[in-house]
N, CA, C and O atoms as a printed pandas DataFrame, in Angstrom:
     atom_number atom_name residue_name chain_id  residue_number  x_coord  y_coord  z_coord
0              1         N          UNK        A               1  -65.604  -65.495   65.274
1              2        CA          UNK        A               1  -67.040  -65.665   65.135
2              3         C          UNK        A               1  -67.668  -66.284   66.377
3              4         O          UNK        A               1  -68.814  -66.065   66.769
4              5         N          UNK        A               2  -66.869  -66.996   66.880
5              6        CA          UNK        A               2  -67.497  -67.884   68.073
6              7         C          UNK        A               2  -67.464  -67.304   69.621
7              8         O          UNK        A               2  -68.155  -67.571   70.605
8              9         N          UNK        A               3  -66.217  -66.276   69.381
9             10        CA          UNK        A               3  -66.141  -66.007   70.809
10            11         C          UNK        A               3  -67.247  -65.186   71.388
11            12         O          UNK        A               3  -68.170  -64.939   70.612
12            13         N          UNK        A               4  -67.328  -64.736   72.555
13            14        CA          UNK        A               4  -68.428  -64.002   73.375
14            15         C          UNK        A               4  -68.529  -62.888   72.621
15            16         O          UNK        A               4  -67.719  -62.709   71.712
16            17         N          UNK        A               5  -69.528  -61.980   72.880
17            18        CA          UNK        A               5  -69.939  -61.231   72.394
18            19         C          UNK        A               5  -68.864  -59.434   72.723
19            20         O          UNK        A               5  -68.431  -58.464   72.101
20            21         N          UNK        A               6  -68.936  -60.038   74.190
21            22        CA          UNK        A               6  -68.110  -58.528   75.118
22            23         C          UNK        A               6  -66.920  -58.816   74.705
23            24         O          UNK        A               6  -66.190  -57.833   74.833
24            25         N          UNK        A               7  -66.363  -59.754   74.248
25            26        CA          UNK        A               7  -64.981  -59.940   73.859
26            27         C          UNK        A               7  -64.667  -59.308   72.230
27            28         O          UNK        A               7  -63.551  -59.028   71.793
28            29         N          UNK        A               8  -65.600  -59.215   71.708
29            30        CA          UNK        A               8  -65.267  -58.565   69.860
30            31         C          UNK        A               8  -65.521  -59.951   69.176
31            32         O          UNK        A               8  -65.010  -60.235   68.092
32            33         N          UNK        A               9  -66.565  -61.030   70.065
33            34        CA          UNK        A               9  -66.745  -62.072   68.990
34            35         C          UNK        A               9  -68.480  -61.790   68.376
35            36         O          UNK        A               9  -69.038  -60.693   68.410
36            37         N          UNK        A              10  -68.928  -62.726   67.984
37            38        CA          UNK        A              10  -70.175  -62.940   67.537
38            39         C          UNK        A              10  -71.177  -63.823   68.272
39            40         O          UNK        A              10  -72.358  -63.763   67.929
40            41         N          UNK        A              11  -70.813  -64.610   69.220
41            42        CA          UNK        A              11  -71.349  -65.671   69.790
42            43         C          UNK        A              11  -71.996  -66.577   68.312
43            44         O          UNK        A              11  -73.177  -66.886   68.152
44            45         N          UNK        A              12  -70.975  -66.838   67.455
45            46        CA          UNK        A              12  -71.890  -67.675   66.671
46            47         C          UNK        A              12  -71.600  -69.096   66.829
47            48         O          UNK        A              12  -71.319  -69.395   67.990
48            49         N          UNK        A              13  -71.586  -70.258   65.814
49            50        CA          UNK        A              13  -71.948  -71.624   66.530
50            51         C          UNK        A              13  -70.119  -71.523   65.896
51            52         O          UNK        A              13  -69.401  -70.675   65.366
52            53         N          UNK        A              14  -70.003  -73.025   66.381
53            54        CA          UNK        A              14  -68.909  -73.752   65.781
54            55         C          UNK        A              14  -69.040  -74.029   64.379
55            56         O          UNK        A              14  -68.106  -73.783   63.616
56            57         N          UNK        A              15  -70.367  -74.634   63.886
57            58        CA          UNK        A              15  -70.522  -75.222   62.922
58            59         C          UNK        A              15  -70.516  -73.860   62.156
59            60         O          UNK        A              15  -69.445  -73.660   61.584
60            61         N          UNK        A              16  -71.072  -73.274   62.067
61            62        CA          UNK        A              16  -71.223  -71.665   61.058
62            63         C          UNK        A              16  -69.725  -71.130   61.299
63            64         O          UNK        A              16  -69.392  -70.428   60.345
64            65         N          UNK        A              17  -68.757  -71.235   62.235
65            66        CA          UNK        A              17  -67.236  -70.750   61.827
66            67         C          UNK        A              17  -66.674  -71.941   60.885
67            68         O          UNK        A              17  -65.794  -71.615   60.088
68            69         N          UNK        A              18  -67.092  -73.268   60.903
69            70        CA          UNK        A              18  -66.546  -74.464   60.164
70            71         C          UNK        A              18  -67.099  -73.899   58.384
71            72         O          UNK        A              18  -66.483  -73.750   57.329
72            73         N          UNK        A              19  -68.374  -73.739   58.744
73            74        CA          UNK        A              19  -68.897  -73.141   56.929
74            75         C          UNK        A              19  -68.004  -72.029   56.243
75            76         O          UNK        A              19  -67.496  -72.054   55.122
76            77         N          UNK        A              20  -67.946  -70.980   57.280
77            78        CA          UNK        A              20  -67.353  -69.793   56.526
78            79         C          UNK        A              20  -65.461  -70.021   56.022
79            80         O          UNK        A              20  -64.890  -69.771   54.961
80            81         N          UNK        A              21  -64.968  -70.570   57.283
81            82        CA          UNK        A              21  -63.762  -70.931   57.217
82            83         C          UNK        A              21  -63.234  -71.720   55.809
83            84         O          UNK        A              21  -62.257  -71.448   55.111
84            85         N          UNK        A              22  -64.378  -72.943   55.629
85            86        CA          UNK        A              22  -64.037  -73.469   54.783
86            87         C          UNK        A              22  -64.096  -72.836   53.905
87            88         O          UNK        A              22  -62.973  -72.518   53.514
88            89         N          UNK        A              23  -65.598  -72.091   52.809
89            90        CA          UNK        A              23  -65.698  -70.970   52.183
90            91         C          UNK        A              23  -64.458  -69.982   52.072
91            92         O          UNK        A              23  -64.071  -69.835   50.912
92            93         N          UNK        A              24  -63.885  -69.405   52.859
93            94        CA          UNK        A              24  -62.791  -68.460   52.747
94            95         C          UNK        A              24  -61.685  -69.314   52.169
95            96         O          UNK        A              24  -61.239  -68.994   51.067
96            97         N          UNK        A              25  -61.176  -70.412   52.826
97            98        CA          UNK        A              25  -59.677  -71.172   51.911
98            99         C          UNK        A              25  -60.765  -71.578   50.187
99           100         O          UNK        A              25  -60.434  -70.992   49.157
100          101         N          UNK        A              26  -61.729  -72.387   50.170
101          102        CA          UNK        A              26  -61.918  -72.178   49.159
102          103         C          UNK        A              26  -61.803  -71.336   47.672
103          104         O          UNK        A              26  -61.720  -71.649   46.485
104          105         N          UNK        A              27  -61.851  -70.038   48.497
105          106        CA          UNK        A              27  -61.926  -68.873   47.468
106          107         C          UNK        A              27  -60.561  -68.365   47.573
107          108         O          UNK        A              27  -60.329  -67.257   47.090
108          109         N          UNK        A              28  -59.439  -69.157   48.254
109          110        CA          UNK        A              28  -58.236  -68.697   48.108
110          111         C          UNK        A              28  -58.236  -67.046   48.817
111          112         O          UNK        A              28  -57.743  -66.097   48.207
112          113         N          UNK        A              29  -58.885  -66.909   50.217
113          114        CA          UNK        A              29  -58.658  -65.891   50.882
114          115         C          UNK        A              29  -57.637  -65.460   51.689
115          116         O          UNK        A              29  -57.831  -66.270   52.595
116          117         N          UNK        A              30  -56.809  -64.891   52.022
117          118        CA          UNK        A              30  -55.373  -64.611   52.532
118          119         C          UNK        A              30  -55.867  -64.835   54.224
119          120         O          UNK        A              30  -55.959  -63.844   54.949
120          121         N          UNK        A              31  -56.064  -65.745   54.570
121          122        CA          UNK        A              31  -56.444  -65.969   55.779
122          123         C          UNK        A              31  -55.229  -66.496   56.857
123          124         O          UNK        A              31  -55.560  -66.754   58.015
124          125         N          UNK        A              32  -53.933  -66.630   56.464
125          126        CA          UNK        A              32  -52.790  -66.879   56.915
126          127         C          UNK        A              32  -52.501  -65.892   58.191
127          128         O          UNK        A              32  -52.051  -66.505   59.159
128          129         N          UNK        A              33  -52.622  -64.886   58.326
129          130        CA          UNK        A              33  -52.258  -63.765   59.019
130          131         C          UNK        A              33  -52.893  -63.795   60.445
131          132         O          UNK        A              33  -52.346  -63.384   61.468
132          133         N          UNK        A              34  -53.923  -64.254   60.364
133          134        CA          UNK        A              34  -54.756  -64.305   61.482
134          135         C          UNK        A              34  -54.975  -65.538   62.373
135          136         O          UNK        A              34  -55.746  -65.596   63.332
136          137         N          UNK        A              35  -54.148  -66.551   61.892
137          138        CA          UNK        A              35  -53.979  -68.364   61.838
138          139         C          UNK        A              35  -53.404  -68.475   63.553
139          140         O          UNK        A              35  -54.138  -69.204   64.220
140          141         N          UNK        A              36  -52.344  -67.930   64.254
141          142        CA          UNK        A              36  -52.223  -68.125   65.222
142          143         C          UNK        A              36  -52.848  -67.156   66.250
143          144         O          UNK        A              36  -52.636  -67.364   67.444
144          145         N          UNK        A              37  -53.469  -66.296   65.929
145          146        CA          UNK        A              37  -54.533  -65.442   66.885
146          147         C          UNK        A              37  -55.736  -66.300   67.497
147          148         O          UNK        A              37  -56.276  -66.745   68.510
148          149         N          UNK        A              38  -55.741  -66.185   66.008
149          150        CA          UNK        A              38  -57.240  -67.534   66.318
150          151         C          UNK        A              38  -57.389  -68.086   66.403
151          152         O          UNK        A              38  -58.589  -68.353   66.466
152          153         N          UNK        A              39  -56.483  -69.046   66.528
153          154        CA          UNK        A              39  -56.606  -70.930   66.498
154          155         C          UNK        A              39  -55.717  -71.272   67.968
155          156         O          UNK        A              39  -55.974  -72.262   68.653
156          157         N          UNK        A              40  -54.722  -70.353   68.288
157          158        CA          UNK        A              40  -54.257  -70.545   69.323
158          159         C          UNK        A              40  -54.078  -69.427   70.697
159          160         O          UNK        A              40  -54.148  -69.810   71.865
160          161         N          UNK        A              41  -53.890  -68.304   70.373
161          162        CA          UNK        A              41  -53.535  -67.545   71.927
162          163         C          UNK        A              41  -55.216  -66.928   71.941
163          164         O          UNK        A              41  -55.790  -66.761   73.017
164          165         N          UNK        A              42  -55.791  -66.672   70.816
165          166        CA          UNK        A              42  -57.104  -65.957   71.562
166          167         C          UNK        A              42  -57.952  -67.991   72.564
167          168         O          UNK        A              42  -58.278  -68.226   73.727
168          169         N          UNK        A              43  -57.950  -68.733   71.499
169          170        CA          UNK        A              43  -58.600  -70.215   72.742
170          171         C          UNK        A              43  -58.379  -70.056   74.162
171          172         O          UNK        A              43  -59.057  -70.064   75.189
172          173         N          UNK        A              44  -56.620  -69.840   73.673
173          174        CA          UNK        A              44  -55.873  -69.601   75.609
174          175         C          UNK        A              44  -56.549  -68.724   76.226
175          176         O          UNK        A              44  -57.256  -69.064   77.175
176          177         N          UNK        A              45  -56.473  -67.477   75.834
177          178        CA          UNK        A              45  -57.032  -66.529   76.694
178          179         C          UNK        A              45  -58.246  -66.808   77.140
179          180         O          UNK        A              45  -58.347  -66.714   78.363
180          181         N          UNK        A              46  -59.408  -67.186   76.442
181          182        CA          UNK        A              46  -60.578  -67.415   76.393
182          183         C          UNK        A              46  -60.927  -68.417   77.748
183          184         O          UNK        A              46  -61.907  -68.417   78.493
184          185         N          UNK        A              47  -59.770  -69.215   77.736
185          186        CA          UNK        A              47  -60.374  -70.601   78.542
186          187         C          UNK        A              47  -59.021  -70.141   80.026
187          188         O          UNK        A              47  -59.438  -70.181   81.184
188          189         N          UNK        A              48  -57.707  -69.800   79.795
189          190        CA          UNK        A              48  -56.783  -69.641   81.132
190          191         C          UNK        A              48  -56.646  -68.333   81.411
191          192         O          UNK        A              48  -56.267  -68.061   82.550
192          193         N          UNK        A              49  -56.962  -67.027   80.294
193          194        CA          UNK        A              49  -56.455  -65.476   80.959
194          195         C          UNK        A              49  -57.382  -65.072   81.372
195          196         O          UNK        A              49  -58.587  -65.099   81.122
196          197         N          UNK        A              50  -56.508  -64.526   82.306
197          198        CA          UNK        A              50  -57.862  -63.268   83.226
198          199         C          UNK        A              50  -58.518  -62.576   82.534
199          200         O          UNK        A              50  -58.237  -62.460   81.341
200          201         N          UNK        A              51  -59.743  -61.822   83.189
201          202        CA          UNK        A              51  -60.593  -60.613   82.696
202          203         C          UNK        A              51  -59.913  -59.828   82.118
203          204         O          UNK        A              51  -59.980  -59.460   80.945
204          205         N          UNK        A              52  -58.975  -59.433   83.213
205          206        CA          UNK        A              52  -58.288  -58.087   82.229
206          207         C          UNK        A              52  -57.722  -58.610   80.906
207          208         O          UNK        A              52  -58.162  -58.121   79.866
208          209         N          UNK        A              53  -56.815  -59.530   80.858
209          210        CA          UNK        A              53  -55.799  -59.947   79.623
210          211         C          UNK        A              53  -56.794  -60.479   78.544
211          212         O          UNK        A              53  -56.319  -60.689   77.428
212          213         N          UNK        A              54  -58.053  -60.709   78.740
213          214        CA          UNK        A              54  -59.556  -61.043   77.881
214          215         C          UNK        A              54  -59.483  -60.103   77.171
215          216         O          UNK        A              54  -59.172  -60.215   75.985
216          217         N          UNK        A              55  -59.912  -58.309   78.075
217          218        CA          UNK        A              55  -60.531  -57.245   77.789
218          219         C          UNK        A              55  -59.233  -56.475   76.614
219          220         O          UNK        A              55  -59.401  -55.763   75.625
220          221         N          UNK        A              56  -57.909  -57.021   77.289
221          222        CA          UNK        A              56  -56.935  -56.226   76.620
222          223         C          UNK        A              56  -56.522  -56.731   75.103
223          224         O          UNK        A              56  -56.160  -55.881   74.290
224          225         N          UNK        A              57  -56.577  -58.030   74.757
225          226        CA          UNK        A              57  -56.325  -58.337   73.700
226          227         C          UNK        A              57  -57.697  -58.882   72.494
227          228         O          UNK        A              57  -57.790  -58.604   71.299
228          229         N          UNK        A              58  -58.297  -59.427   73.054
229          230        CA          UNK        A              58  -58.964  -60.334   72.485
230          231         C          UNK        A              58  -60.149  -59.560   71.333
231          232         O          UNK        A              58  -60.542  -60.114   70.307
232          233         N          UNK        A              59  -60.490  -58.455   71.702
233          234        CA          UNK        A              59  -61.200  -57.131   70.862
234          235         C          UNK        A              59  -60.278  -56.825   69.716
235          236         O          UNK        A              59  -60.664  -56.651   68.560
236          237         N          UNK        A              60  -58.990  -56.772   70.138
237          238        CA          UNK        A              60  -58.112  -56.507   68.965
238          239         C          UNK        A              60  -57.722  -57.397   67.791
239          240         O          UNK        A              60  -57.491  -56.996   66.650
240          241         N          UNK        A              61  -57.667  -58.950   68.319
241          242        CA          UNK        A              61  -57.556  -59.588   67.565
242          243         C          UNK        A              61  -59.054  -60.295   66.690
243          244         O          UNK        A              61  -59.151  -61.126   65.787
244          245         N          UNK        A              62  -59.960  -59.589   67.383
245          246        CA          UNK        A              62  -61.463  -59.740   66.724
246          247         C          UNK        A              62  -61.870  -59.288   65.653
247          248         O          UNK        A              62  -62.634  -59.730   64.795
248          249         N          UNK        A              63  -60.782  -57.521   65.863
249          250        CA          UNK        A              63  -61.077  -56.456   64.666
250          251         C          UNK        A              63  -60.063  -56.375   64.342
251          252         O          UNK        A              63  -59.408  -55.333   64.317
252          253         N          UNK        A              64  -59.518  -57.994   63.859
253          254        CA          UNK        A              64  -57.711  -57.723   62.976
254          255         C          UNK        A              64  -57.260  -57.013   62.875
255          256         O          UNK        A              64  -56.973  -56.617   61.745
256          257         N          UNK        A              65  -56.853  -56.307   64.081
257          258        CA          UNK        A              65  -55.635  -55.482   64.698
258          259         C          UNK        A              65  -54.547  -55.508   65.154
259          260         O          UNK        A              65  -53.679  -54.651   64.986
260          261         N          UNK        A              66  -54.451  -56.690   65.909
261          262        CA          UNK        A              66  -53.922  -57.958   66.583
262          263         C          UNK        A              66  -53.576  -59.077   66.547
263          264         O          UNK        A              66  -54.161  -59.649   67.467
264          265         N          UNK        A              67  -52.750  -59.981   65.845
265          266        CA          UNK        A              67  -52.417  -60.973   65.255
266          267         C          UNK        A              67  -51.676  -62.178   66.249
267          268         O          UNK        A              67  -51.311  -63.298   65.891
268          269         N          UNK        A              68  -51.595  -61.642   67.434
269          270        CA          UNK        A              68  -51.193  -62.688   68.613
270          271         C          UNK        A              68  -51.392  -61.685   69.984
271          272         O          UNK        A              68  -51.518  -60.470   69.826
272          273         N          UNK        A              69  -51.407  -62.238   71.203
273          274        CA          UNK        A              69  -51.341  -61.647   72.259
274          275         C          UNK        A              69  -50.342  -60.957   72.678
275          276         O          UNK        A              69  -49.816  -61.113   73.780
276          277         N          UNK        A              70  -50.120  -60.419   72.120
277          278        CA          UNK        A              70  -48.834  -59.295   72.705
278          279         C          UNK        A              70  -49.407  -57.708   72.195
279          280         O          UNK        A              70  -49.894  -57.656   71.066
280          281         N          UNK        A              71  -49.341  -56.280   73.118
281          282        CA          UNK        A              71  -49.468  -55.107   72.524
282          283         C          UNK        A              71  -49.279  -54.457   70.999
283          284         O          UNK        A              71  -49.498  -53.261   70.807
């Protein structure tokens, strides 16, 4: 939700990924799957990988395709 826009995010706030997030474990949503994409290698990429390694993963793991940085 938060990341850039050209990347497959939303540019939305922190606080509105904190609402929904919570909302989703609330309702007992299977949100497990996507736990180290998002919380850890897409941050990395975001803040230490290059353009390209941005462009190559980070869309995929936006449109849960992609569940860590690797092809």
């Amino acid at each position: 939700m938060t990341w850039p826009k050209r990347y497959g995010g939303r540019g939305r706030s922190m606080l509105e990924r904190y609402i929904v997030t919570e909302e989703l474990l609330a309702a007992g949503a299977p949100v497990g799957s996507h736990w180290i994409a998002d919380r850890q290698s897409a941050p990395l990429l975001l803040r230490y990988g290059t353009e390209e390694q941005r462009l190559a993963f980070l869309p995929g793991i936006a449109r849960g395709e992609n569940f860590s940085a690797s092809a």
